[in-house]
C-alpha positions as CSV (number, residue, x, y, z in Angstrom):
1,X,-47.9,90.5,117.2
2,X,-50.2,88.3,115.1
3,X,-51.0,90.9,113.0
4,X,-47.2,91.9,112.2
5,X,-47.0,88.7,111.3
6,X,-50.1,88.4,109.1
7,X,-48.8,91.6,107.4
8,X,-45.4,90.3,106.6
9,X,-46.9,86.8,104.7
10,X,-48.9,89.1,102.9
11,X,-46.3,91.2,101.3
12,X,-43.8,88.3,100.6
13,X,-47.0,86.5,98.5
14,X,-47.0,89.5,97.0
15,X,-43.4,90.0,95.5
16,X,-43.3,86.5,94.8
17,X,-46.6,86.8,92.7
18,X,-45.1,89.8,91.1
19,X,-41.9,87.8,89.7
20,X,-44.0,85.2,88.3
21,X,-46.1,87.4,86.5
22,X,-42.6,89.2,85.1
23,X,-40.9,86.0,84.0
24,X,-43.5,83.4,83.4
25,X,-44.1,81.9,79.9
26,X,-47.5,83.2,78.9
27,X,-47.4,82.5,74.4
28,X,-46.5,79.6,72.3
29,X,-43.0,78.3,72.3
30,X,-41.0,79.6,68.8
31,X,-40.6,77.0,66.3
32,X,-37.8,74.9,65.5
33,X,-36.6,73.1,62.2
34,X,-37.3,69.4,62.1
35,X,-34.0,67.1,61.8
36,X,-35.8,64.7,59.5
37,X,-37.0,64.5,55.6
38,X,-40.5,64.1,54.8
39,X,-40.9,61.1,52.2
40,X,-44.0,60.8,50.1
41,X,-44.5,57.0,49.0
42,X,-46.9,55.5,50.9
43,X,-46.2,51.7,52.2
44,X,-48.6,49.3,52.1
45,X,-47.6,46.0,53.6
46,X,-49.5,42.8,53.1
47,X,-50.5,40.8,56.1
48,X,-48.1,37.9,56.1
49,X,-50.0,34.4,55.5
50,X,-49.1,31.8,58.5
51,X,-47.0,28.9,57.2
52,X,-49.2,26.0,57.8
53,X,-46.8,23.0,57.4
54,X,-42.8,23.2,58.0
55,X,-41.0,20.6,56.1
56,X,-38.6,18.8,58.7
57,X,-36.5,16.9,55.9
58,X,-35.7,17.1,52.2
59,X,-37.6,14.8,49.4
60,X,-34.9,13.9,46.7
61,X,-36.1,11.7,43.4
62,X,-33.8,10.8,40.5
63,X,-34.4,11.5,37.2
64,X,-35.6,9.2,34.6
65,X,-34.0,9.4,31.3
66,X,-35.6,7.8,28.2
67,X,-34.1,7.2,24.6
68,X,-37.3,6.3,23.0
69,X,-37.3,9.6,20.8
70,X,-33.6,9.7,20.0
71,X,-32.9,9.4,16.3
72,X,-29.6,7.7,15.4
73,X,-26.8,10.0,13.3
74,X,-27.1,9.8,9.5
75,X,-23.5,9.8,9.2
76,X,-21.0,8.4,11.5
77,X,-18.4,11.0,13.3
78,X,-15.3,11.7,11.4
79,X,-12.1,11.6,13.6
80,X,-10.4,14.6,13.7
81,X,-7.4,14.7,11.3
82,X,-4.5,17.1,10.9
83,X,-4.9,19.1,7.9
84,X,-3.5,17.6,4.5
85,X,-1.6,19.5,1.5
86,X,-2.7,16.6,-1.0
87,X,-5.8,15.6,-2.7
88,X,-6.0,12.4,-4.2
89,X,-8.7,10.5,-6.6
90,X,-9.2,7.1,-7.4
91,X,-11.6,6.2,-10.2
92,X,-12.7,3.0,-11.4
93,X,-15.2,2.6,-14.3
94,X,-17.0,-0.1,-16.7
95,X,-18.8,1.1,-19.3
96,X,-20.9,-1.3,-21.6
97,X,-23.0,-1.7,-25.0
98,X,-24.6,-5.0,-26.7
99,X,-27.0,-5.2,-29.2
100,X,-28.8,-8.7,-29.8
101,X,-30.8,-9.8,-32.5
102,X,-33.4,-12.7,-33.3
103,X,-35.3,-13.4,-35.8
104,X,-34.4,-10.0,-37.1
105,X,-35.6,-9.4,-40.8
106,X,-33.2,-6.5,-41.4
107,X,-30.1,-8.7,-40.1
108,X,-27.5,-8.0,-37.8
109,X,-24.7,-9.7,-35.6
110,X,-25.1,-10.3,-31.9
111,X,-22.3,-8.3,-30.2
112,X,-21.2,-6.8,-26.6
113,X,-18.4,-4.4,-25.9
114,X,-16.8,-3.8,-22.6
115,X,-14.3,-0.9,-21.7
116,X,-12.4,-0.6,-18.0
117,X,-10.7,2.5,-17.1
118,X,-8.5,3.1,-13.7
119,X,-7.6,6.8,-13.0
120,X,-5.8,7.8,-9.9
121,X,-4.4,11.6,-8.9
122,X,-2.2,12.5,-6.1
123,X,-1.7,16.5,-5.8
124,X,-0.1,18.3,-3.5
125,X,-0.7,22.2,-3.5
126,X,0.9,24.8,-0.5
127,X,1.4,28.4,-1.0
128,X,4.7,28.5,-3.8
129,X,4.6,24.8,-4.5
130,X,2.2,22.9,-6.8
131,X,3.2,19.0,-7.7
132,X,-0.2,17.3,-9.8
133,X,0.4,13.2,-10.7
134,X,-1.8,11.1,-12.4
135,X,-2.2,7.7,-13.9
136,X,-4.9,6.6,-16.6
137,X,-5.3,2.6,-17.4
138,X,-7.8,1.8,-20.4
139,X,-8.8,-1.2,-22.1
140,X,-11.5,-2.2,-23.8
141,X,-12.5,-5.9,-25.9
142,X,-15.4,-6.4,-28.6
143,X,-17.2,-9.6,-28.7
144,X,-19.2,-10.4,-31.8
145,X,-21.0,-14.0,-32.9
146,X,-18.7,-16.1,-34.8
147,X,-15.5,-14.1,-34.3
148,X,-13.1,-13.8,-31.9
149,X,-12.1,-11.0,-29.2
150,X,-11.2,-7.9,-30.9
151,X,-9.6,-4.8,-29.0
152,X,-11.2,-1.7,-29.2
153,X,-9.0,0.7,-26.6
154,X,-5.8,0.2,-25.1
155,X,-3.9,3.0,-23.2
156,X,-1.3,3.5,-20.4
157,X,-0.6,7.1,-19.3
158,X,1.2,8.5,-16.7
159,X,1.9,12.1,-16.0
160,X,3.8,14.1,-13.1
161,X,3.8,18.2,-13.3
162,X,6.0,19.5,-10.7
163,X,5.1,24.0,-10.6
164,X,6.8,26.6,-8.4
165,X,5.8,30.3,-8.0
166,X,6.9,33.7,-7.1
167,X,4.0,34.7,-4.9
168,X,0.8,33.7,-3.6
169,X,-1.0,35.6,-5.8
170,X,-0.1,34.7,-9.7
171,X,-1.4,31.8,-11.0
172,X,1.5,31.4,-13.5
173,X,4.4,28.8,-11.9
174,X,7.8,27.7,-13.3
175,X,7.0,23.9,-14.4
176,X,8.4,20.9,-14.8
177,X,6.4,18.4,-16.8
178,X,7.3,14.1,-17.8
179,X,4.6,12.3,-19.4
180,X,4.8,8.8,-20.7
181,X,2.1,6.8,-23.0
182,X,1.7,3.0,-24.0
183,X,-0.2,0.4,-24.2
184,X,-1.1,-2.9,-22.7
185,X,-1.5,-5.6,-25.9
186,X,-0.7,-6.4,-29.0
187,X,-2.6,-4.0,-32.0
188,X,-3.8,-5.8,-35.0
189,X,-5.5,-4.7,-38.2
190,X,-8.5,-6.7,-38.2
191,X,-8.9,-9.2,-40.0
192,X,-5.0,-9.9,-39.9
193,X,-3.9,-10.9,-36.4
194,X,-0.4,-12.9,-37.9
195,X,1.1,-9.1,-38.0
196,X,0.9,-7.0,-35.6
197,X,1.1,-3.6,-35.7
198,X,1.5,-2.3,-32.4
199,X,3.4,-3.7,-29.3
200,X,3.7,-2.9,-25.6
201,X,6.3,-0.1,-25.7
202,X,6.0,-0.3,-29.4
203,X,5.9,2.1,-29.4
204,X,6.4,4.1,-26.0
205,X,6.6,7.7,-25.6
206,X,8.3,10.1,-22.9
207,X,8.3,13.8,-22.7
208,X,10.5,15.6,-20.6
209,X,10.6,19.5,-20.7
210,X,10.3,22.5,-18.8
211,X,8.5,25.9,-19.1
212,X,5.9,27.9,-17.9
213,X,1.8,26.6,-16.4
214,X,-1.2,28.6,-16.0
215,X,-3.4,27.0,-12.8
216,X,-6.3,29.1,-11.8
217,X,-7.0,28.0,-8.1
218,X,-10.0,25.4,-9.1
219,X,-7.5,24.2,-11.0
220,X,-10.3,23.1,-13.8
221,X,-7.5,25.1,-16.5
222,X,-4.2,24.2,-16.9
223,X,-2.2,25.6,-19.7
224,X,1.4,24.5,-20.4
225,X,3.8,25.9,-22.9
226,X,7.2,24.7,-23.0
227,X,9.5,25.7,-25.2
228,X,12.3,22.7,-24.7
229,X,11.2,19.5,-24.2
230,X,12.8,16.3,-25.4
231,X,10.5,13.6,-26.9
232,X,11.9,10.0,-26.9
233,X,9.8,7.2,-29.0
234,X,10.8,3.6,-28.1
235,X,10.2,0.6,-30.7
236,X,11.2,-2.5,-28.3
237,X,9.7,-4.8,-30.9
238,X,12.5,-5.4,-33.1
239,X,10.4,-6.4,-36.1
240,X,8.6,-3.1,-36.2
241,X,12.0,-1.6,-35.6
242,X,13.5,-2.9,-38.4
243,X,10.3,-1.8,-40.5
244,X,11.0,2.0,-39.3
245,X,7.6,2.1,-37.8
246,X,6.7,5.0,-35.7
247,X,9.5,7.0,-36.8
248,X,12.8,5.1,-35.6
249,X,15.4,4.5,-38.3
250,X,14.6,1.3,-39.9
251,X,17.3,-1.9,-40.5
252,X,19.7,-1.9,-44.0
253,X,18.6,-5.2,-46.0
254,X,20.9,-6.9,-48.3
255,X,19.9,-8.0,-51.9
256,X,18.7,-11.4,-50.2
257,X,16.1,-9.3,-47.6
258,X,18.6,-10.4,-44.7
259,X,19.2,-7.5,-41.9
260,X,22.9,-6.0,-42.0
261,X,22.2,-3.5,-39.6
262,X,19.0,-3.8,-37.2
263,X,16.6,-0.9,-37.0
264,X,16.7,1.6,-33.8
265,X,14.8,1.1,-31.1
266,X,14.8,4.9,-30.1
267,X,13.9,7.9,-31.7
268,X,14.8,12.0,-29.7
269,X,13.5,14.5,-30.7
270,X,13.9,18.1,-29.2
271,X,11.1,20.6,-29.7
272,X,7.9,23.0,-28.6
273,X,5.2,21.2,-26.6
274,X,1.8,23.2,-25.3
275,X,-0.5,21.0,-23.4
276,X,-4.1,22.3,-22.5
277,X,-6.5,21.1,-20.1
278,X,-9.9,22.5,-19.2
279,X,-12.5,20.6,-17.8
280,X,-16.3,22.7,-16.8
281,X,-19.9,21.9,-16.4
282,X,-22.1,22.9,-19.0
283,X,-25.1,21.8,-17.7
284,X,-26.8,20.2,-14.3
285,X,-25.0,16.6,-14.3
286,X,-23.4,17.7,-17.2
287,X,-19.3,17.4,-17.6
288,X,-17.3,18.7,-20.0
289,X,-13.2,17.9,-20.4
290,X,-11.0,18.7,-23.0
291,X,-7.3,17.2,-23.3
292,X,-5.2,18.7,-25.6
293,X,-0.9,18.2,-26.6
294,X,1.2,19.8,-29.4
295,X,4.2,19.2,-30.2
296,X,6.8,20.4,-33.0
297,X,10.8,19.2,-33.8
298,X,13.2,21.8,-33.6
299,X,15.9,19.4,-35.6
300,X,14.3,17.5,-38.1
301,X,10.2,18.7,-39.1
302,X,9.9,22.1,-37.6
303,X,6.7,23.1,-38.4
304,X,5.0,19.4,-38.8
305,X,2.9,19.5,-35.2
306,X,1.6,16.4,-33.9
307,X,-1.6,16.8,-32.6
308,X,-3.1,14.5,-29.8
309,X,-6.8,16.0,-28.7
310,X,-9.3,14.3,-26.5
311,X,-12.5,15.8,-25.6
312,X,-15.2,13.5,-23.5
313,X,-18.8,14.5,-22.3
314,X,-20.0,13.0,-19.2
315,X,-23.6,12.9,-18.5
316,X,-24.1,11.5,-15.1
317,X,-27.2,9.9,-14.3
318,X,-27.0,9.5,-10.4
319,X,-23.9,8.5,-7.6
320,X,-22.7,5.6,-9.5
321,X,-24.6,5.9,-13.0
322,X,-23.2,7.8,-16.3
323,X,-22.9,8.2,-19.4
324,X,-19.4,9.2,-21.3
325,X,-19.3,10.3,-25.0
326,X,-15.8,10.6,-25.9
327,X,-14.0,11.6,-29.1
328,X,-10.0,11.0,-29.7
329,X,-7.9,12.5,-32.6
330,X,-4.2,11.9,-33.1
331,X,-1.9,13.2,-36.2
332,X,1.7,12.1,-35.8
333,X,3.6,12.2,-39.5
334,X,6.3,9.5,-38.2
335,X,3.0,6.9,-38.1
336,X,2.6,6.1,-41.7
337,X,-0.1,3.9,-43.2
338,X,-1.2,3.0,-46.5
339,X,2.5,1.0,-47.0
340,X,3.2,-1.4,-49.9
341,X,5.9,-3.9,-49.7
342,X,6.1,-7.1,-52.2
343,X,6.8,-10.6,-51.9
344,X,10.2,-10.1,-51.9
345,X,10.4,-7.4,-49.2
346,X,11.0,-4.6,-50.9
347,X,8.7,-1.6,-50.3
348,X,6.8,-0.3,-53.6
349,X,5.1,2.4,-52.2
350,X,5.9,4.4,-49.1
351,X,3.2,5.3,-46.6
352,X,2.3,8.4,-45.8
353,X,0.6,9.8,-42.2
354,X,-3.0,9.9,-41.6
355,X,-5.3,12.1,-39.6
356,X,-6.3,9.3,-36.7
357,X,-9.6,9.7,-35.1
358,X,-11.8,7.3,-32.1
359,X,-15.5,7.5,-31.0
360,X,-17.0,5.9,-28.4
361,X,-20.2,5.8,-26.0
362,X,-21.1,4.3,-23.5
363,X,-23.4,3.5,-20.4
364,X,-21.4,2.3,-17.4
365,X,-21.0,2.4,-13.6
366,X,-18.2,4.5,-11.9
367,X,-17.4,3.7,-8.5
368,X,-14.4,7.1,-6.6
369,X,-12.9,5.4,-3.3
């Protein structure tokens, strides 16, 4: 019975070495695709330094500021202003000569001159509308040894030119233009200062008129052609009135030199007037301005122009310093000289105009505020 038994353990180690032999795993396991991508940059990581000391709190310090190095402004801030339409100048001058002598062989007569001059401009220029004022005060005495003051220029001038436009872009306006001119003193010709020959508004001249300006935009040109403009001369003197200076009818005289009718004290005339003024540099500190008016009658002298043309050259030596050559012709054929009257007041020879002409130079200070 053992044996059967022996027999039987043998036979089932048999089959069950058989089935392990049929399904048992005797190669290498198939490969399978990895669920990862392989990355080529190499790492290299430093070895972190221990920190040594760990701040517990914060160390604040201020800042020290120091002004030792800080340069004060040149010029002091300007205030911000809203933009102005108008320019404006304000001139005032003094120019001066003197020549002194002594112990000069050649001779000669100690003498200083002195001539003040004012000018102030107000303009106002925007887009169709141009309106350019000015006023111009000039006086001037001579001082010489032994002799008393003399004048040597007198002048009050006052001009407004009011312009309007089509556009932006001509420079030729639709004008309106007054001027008047006098003078401060009395006029004399020296020696003779019992007659004068020249008052304040004696005479006095306004033009009114209007026509057509030129302006370029520096406004350093200005040409201005009218072709009605009334001219109105004013004798308030009525001495020189009733001489018929300056062009006003003059008084009717009996046979005993006593006045029937008094002379005028106005004169109107209604004529063309062109007016030119240019002024330009024509060299560093070198000024150039030319001033020029002409004027003819429609009614009674058509054709006789009156000239009045000033042309001054301005050398300026630094801010305050120059130097002004100037040059001044007039030719009005109502101004007559050369006149001849006799004792008994009647006139024996009738004057006749003259071609007037002024130089001057000087060396003066002019101060713009």
């Amino acid at each position: 019975m053992n044996c059967k038994i022996l027999q039987k353990l043998f036979f089932a180690l048999l089959f069950i070495t058989s089935c392990i032999s049929a399904y048992g795993q005797d190669s290498i396991p198939e490969s399978y695709p990895l669920d990862s991508t392989t990355i080529d940059t190499v790492v290299i990581r430093r070895t972190l330094v221990k920190i040594k000391n760990i701040p517990r709190s914060a160390n604040l310090t201020n800042p020290v500021i120091s002004f030792n190095k800080t340069k004060p402004l040149k010029n002091k801030p300007r205030k911000f202003r809203v933009p102005s339409f108008w320019t404006k100048i304000n001139r005032f001058g003094i120019n001066f000569s003197e020549v002194a002598f002594v112990n000069w062989n050649a001779g000669g007569q100690n003498s200083v001159s002195g001539l003040g001059n004012l000018r102030f401009e107000r303009n106002y220029k925007f887009r169709y509308i141009q309106w350019d004022n000015y006023l111009e005060l000039r006086y001037g005495l001579n001082a010489q040894e032994d002799r008393k003051l003399r004048k040597t220029d007198d002048a009050i001038k006052i001009s407004s030119t009011f312009g309007y436009r089509r556009d932006t872009i001509t420079n030729w306006y639709y004008s309106v233009k007054a001027n008047f001119n006098s003078q401060f003193s009395n006029g004399y010709k020296y020696p003779d200062r019992a007659n004068p020959i020249s008052r304040f508004m004696s005479p006095g001249y306004f033009f009114l008129g209007a026509g057509t300006s030129f302006i370029t935009v520096n406004q350093k040109f200005n040409l201005y052609i009218s072709p009605l403009t009334q001219k109105a001369t004013f004798v308030l003197d009525q001495d020189l009135a009733d001489n018929g200076s300056f062009g006003v009818k003059k008084a009717v005289l009996d046979a005993n030199n006593e006045v029937i009718t008094p002379g005028e004290n106005s004169f109107i005339e209604l004529g063309f007037l062109i007016t030119n003024k240019w002024e330009t540099d024509i060299a560093k500190n070198v000024g150039l301005r030319h001033d020029l008016s002409l004027y003819t009658d429609y009614l009674s002298s058509f054709g006789n122009i009156d000239v009045d043309w000033e042309l001054n050259l301005t050398l300026k030596v630094n801010k305050f310093m120059t130097t002004n050559i100037g040059t001044h012709m007039i030719y009005d054929d109502d101004i007559l000289f050369d006149r001849i009257v006799d004792a008994s007041g009647n006139e024996t020879q009738a004057g006749r105009p003259k071609i007037q002409f002024k130089q001057s130079l000087g060396v003066g200070i002019t101060y713009e505020f």
